[in-house]
N, C-alpha and C positions, 0 to 999 in steps of 0.2 A: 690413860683414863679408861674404867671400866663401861663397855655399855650397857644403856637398860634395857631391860626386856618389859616392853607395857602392850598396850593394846593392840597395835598393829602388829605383832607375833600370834596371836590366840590364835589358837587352831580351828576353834570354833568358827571362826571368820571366815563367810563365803562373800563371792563376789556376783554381782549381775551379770558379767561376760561370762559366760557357759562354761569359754573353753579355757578358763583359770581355774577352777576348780579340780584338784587333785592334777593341776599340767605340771610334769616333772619337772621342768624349770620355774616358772614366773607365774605360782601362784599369786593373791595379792599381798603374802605375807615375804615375798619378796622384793618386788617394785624397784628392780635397778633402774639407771638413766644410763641413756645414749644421746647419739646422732641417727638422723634417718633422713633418707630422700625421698622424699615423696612424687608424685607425678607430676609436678610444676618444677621438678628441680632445683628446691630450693633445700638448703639444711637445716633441719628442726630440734629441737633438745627434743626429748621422747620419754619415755616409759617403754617395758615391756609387760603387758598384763594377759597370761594365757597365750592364744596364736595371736593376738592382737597387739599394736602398737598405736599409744595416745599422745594426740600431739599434744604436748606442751603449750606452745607457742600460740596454739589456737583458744587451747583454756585461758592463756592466759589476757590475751585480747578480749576472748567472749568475759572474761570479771569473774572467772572463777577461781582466780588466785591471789592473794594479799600478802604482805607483811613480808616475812623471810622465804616460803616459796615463791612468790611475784620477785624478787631480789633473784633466785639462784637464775629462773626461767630469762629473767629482763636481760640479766651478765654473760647469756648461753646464746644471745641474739644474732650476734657474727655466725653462728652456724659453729662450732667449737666448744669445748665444756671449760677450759683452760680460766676462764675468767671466774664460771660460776663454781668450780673445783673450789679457786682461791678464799671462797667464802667461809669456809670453812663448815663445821658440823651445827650449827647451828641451824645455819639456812638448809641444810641438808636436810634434818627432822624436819624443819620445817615443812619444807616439800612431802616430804614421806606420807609424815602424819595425815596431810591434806589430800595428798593422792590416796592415801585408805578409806578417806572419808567419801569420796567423788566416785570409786571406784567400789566399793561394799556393798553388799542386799541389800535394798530398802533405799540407796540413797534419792534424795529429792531430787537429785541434779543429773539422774538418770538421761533423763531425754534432753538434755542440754551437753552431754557430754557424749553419747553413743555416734551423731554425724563427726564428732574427734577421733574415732578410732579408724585404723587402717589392718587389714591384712595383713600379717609380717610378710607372706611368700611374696606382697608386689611390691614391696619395701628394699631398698638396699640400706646396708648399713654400715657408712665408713669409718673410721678412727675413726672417734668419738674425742679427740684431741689434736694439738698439735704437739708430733714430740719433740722438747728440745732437747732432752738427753736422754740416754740409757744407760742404763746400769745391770750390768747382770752377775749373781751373789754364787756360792756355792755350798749353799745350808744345807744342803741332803746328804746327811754324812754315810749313810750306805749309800747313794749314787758314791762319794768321793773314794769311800773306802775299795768298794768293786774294781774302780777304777783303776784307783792304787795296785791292785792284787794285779793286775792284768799288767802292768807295768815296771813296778815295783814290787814284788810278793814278800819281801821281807820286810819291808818299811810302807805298806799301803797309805798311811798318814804322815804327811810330813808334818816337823814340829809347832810351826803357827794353828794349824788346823783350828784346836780346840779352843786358843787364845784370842782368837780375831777373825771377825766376819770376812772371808775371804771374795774380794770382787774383783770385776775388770770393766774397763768401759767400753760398752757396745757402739754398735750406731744406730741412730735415731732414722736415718734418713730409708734405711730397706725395710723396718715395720711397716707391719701392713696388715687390714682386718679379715678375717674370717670370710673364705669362699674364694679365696684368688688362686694363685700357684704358684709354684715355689721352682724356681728355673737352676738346674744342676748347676753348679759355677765350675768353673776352670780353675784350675791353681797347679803350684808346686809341690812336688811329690818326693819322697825317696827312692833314686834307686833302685833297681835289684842287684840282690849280691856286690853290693860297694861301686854300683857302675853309676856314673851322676846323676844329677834331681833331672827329672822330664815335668812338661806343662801339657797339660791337658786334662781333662773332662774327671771329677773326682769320680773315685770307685768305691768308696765308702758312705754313701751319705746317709745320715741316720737324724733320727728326732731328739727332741730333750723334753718331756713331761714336767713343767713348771706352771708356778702362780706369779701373774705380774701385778706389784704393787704399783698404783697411781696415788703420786704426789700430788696434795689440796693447796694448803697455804706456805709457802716457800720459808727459806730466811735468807739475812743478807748476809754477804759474803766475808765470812770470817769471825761469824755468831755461829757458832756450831748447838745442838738441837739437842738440851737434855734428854736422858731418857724417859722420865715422867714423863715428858709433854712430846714424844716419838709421833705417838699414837692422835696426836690432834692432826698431822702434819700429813695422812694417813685419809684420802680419798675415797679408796675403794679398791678392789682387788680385780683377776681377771684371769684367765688361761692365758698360758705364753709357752708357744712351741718357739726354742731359740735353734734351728737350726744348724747344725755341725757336718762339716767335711772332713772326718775324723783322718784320713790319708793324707791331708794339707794339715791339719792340723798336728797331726806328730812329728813334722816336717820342721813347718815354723813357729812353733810354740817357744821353746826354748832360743835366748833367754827374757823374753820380754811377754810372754802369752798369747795367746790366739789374736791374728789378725782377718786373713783372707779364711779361713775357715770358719769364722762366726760371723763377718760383716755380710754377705749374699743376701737374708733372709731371716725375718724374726716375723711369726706370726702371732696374732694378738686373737681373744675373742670378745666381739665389739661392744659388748654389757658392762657396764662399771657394776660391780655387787658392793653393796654400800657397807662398812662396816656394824650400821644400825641395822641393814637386813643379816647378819652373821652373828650379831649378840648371841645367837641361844647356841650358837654353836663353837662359842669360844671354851678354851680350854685350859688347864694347867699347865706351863713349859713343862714337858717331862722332865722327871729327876735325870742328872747325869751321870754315869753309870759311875761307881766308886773307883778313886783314885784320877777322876778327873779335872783339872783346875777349873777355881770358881774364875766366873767371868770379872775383869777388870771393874772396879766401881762405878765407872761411867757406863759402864752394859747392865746393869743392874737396875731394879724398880721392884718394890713391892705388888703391887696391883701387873708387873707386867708377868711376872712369875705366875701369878694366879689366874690369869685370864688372857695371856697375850698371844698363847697358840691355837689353832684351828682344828677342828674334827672335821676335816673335808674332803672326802672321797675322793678320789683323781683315777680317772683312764686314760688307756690310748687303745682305741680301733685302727683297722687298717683293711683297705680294699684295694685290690689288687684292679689293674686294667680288664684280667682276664677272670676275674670274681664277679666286677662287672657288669660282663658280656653275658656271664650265664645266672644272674641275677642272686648269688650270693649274698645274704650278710652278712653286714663288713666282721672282721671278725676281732675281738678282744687280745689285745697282746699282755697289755698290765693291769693291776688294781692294784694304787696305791692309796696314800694319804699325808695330808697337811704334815698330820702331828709330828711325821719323821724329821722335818724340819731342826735343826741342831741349835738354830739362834732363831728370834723370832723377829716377825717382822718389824715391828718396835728397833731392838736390836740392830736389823739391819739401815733403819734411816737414822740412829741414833749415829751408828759407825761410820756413815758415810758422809754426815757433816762434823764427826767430830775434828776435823781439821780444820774447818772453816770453811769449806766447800758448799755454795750455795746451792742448797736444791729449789725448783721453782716449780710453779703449778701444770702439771701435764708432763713431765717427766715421768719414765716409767723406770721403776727397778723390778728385775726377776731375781727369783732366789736360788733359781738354779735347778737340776733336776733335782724331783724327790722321786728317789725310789724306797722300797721300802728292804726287810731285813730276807725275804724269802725269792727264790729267784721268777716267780709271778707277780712280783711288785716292780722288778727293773724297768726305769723309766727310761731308757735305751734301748736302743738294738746292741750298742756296745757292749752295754754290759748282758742283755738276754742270750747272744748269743756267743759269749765271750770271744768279743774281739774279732766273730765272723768264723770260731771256727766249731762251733754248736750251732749248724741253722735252726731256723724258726719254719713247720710245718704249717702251711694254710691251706684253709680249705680250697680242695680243689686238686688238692697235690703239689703246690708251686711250694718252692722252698726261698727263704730270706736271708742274707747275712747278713746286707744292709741294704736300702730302699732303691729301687727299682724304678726306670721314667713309665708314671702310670698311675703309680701308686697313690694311692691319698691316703693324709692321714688324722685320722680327729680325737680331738682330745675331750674330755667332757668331766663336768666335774659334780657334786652330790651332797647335801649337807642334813643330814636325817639325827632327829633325838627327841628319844621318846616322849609324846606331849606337846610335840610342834609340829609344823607341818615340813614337808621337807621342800627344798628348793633348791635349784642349779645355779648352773654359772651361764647357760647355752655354748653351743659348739664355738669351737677353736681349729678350723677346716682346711686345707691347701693339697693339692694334688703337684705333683713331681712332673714336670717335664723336661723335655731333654738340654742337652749343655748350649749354649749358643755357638 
């Protein structure tokens, strides 16, 4: 399903909170939902508008919400979004539209809603769900190609690649939001020179530059989710660093795929960006380059072809312990984007219930790294510095092959075209500490 682009996009649209206007993330022409803690320790559904964060929960007590946003707000009451996700897109605009209206210059309901706002800096912000599965895709066909090359240099693509959204199942239980740390794990390793696996503390550990799709409205088990209707099923998006132990992981990958070097650690950033705040910056699936096979007819949609992919900037920074200390900005390692994406997100929830496999509301899928075709866009250190043996220079003079106990890493994402206004995704955060 296409979305629209109506009122609550105009660029003309300013807000009474100050610090929404031109804020590089959450002007009011974005208006994600979360979770937030607030200073009584309770969990609230939220907004984020500008530095500011609107309770929900209290508009919706004080009567300034009706109809399908009073419905999303009322389902979000446990302190979790899982129920009010299930609502689907309906109750979604709903809210949206009403928060632009509550939130806009001029609105009446100005001083009825301004003792609802909170600081973000004295806010925490946890998953904003509960997740009961994970999925993680590998749509970045330069991330996979790169890889390939470092591994395989004559066969970088093996043959399913083109033919089928390629996934593995993560785990739900090491996700975790934006601002915490990411603790080196232990695992098995190869060898040197044919001598046996040793255990201990990985030497490789590296990022993956990805978008996490959040599932709305589920199906049951063994009703698989045409592709037309992917995009209903289709919550909202999010940064997703899936973290890798690429030393454990070339170990035990083969022949079943990543286990102990992807289960440690996945970090999320804690904003849902609504599909309705992304309308203006949806996109055409790129053409597939000649001589590629068309997708199976159940991956197929008209409307998904023409609008199912993203124009969405994607970074990763990185600050050293010792960057730090002498007050360095962190410094930029990639600039990718969406659109490199191979299958689109459609596509990918399409694939993953086409067996019957029930997705449900609060499940997350990633689509894997995207990097992009030049070596400034690798959404790796794997691939940046192939394989560790090109470091990476930071300021300072410290050199990288792969991440370092100290290091933090953030991801940050960007959605800009011309005639709108542009909006984020907000950080996607964790710092490196040492192995246990």
């Amino acid at each position: 399903m296409r979305q629209r682009i109506d009122e609550t996009h105009d660029i003309q649209l300013t807000s009474w909170v100050a610090s929404a206007n031109g804020h590089a993330d959450f002007p009011i022409q974005n208006l994600p939902v979360g979770i937030f803690t607030a200073e009584d320790g309770r969990r609230r559904p939220c907004t984020a508008i500008g530095d500011s964060i609107f309770d929900l929960s209290a508009a919706l007590s004080a009567g300034l919400l009706s109809g399908g946003s009073a419905a999303f707000v009322e389902a979000a009451g446990s302190g979790v979004l899982n129920d009010a996700l299930a609502l689907g897109s309906a109750s979604r605009r709903a809210l949206r539209t009403r928060l632009s209206e509550l939130l806009r210059t001029g609105a009446v309901e100005r001083s009825r809603v301004e003792p609802m706002l909170h600081h973000a800096s004295s806010c925490s912000l946890p998953l904003p769900v509960t997740i009961g599965d994970f999925t993680d895709f590998f749509v970045g066909i330069h991330h996979a190609r790169n890889v390939g090359q470092l591994f395989r240099p004559d066969n970088p693509l093996l043959p399913n690649y083109k033919h089928v959204p390629i996934g593995y199942h993560g785990r739900s239980s090491s996700v975790g939001a934006s601002g915490g740390s990411v603790r080196r794990p232990n695992g098995q390793t190869r060898g040197e020179g044919g001598s046996p696996p040793d255990f201990g503390p990985c030497r490789k550990l590296d990022y993956e530059l990805e978008l996490g799709i959040w599932i709305g409205p589920g199906n049951d088990l063994g009703s698989p989710i045409p592709i037309a209707e992917a995009s209903e099923h289709i919550a909202g998006f999010c940064l997703l660093n899936d973290w890798s132990a690429r030393d454990i992981q070339a170990w035990e990958y083969q022949p079943l795929g990543p286990f102990l070097a992807k289960n440690f650690s996945s970090t999320v950033s804690p904003w849902i960006i609504t599909p309705e705040a992304l309308a203006p910056y949806a996109i055409a699936q790129p053409a597939r380059p000649e001589g590629d096979p068309s997708p199976l007819p159940y991956l197929v949609d008209a409307d998904d072809r023409l609008s199912g992919a993203f124009d969405i900037e994607l970074e990763v920074l990185i600050s050293s312990r010792r960057m730090a200390m002498h007050e360095l900005a962190a410094h930029s390692l990639a600039l990718s984007n969406a659109r490199y994406m191979y299958w689109t997100a459609a596509q990918i929830v399409a694939h993953h219930a086409s067996g019957g496999c029930n997705l449900r509301s609060g499940d997350l899928i990633g689509t894997g790294t995207i990097s992009g075709p030049a070596p400034t866009e690798a959404g790796s250190l794997l691939e940046a510095t192939l394989g560790g043996r090109n470091p990476i220079l930071l300021p300072g003079g410290e050199e990288r092959q792969f991440l370092e106990d100290g290091d933090e890493v953030t991801l940050r994402a960007r959605c800009r075209r011309p005639g709108f206004a542009a909006i984020g995704f907000g950080e996607c955060r964790a710092q490196i500490q040492a192995a246990p």
